[in-house]
C-alpha positions in Angstrom: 167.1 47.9 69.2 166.1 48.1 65.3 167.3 50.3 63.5 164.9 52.8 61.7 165.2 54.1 57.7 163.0 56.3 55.4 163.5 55.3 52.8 162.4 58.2 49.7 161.8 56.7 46.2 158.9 57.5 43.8 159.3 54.0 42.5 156.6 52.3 45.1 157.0 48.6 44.3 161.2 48.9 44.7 160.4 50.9 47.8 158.3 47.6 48.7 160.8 45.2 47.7 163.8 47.0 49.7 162.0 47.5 52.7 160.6 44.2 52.9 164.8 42.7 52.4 165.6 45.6 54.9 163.5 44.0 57.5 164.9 40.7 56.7 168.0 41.9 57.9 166.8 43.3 61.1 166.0 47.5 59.9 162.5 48.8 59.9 161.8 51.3 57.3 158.6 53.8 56.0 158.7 54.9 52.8 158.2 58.0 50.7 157.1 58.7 47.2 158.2 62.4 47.2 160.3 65.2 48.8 157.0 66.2 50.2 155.8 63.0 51.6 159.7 62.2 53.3 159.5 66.0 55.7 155.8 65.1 56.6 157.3 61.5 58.0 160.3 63.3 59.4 158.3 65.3 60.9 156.0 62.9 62.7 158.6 59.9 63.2 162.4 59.4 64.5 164.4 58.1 61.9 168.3 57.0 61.9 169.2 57.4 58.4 167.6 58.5 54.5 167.7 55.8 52.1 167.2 59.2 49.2 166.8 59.0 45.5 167.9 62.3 43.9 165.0 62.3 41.2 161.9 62.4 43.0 158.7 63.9 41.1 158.2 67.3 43.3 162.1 68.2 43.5 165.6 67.3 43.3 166.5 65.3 46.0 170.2 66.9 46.3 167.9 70.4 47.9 166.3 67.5 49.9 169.7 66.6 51.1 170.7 69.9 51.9 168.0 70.7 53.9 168.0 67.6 56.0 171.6 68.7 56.9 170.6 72.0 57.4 168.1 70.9 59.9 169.1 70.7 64.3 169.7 67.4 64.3 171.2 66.0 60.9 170.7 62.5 60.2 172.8 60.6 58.4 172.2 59.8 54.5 173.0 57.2 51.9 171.8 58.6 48.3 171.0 55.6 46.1 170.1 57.3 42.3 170.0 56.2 38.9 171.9 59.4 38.2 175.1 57.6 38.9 178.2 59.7 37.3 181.0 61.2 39.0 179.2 64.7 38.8 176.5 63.9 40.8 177.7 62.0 42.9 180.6 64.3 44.2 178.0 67.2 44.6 175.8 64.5 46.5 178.7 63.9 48.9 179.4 67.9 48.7 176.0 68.7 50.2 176.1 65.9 53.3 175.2 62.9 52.0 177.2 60.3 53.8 177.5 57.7 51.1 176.5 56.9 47.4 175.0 54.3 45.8 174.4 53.8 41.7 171.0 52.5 40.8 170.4 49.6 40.7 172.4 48.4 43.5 172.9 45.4 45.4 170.0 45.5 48.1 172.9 43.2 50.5 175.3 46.2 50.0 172.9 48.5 50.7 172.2 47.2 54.2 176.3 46.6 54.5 175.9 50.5 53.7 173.9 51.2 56.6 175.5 49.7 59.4 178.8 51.0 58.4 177.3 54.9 58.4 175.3 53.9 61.5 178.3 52.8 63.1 180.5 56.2 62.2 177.3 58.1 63.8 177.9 56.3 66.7 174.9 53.9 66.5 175.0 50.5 67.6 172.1 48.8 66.6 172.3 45.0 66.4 174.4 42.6 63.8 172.2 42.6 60.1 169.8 40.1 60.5 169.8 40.3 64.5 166.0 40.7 64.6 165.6 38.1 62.0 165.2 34.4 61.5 168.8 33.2 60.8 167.8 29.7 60.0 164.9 28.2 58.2 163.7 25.0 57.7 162.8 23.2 54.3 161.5 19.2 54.6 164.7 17.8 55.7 167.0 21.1 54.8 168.0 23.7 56.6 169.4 26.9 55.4 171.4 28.8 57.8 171.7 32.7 56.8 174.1 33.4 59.2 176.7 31.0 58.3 175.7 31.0 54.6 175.4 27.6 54.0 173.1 24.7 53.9 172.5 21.8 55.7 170.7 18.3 56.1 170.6 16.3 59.0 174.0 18.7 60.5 175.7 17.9 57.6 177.0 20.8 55.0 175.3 20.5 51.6 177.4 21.4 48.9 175.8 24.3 46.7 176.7 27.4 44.4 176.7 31.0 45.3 174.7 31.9 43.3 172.4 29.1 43.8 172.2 29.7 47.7 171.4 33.7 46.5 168.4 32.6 44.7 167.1 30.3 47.5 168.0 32.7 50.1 165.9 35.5 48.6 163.0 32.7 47.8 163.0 32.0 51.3 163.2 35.5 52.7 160.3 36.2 50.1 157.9 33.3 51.4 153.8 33.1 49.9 155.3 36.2 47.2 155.6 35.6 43.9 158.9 36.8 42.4 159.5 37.2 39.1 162.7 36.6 37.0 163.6 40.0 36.8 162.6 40.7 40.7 164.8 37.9 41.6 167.9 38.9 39.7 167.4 42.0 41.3 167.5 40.6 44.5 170.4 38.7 43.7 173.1 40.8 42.0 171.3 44.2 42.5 170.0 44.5 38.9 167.5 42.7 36.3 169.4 41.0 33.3 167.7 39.3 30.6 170.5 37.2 29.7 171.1 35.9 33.1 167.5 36.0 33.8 167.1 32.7 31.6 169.8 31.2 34.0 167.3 31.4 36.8 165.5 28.3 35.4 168.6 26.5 35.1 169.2 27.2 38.8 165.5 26.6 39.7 165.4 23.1 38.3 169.1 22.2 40.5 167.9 23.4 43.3 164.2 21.1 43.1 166.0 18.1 42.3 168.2 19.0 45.2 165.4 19.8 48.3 162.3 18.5 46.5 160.9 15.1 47.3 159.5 15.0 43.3 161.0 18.0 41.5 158.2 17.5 38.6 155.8 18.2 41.6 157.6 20.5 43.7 156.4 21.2 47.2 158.5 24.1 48.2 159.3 26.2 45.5 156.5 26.1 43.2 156.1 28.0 39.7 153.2 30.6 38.9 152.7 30.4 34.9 152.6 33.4 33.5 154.6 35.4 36.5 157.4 33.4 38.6 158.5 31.6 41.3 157.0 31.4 44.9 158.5 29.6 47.9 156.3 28.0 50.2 157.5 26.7 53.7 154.6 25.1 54.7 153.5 23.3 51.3 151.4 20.6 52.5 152.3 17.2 51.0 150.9 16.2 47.4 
């Protein structure tokens, strides 16, 4: 069974983004923009944990916090906050919350964060990615999530880190166009404009190593103007 988040962030195209990876990796999620909108869902819908940002445009999310574990049956939260010294992030433990994560963070520790609290609530929901597609296919590749690595007729293809990050969250991204900034995000948790001009570097090794004609690429394809798309099913050119 799934596991279920709410995840409560005025920001609505991060709340997007993370849900969208979430599911990837086998948790469902709803999302809130406000204190407001999160006890309406919580009040309508099970949840197993709060995904909360502290600074939320109709209260501070640490009262939010507090009243969730005031409540009968307290569920288990991870605050994830921009506001990311030592102050506010001891009071954040102080009033319940079960973990803390600085802003921006890592979207793969993030999910690592929710299984572990799960887990120590004595949930068992199913291995990250258990509801997901493990292994996808691209023309004569095939990228294996599970084992992290990348293949071609059985055989291991030799690539970076950080080049199977960036192919990893084209893939899990398919028909979307991500842009440099989204992508680092996606990658190491936040934008960078220095490393950001890496991503063409690591774009162009990766064509000449899956595409067929890396001037005419079939698979990973560039939108002028606003980034990169993957597309699986690319029909030949």
């Amino acid at each position: 069974m799934k596991a279920k988040v709410l995840l409560v962030d005025d920001d609505e195209r991060l709340r997007q983004m993370t849900a969208e990876y979430l599911l990837q990796h086998g948790i469902e999620s709803e999302g809130a923009g406000t204190a407001a909108g999160a006890l309406r869902l919580l009040g309508r819908q099970h949840f197993d944990l709060v995904v909360l940002d502290l600074m939320l445009p109709d209260g501070d999310g640490i009262d939010l916090c507090r009243r969730l574990r005031g409540g009968s049956m307290p569920l288990p939260i991870i605050i994830v906050s921009a506001k990311g010294d030592d102050v506010d992030r001891i009071i954040g433990l102080e009033v319940g919350a079960d973990d803390y994560l600085a802003k921006p963070c890592n979207l793969r520790e993030l999910v690592a964060r929710i299984f572990t609290v799960l887990r120590r609530f004595g949930q068992t929901p199913g291995a990250a990615g258990s509801g997901a597609v493990q292994r996808h296919r691209i023309g004569e590749f095939e990228l294996d999530l599970w084992s992290r690595s990348l293949l071609r007729g059985g055989e291991l293809v030799r690539i970076t880190t950080r080049e199977f990050q960036l192919l990893e969250a084209l893939v899990l991204h398919a028909r979307r166009v991500l842009s440099r900034d989204e992508l680092m995000t996606l990658i190491s948790g936040r934008p960078s404009e220095a490393l950001s001009r890496s991503i063409d570097i690591q774009i162009s090794r990766l064509r000449q190593l899956l595409e067929a004609d890396p001037a005419s690429p079939r698979y990973i394809q560039t939108v002028w103007g606003r980034g990169y798309m993957f597309v699986p099913d690319a029909p030949e050119t």
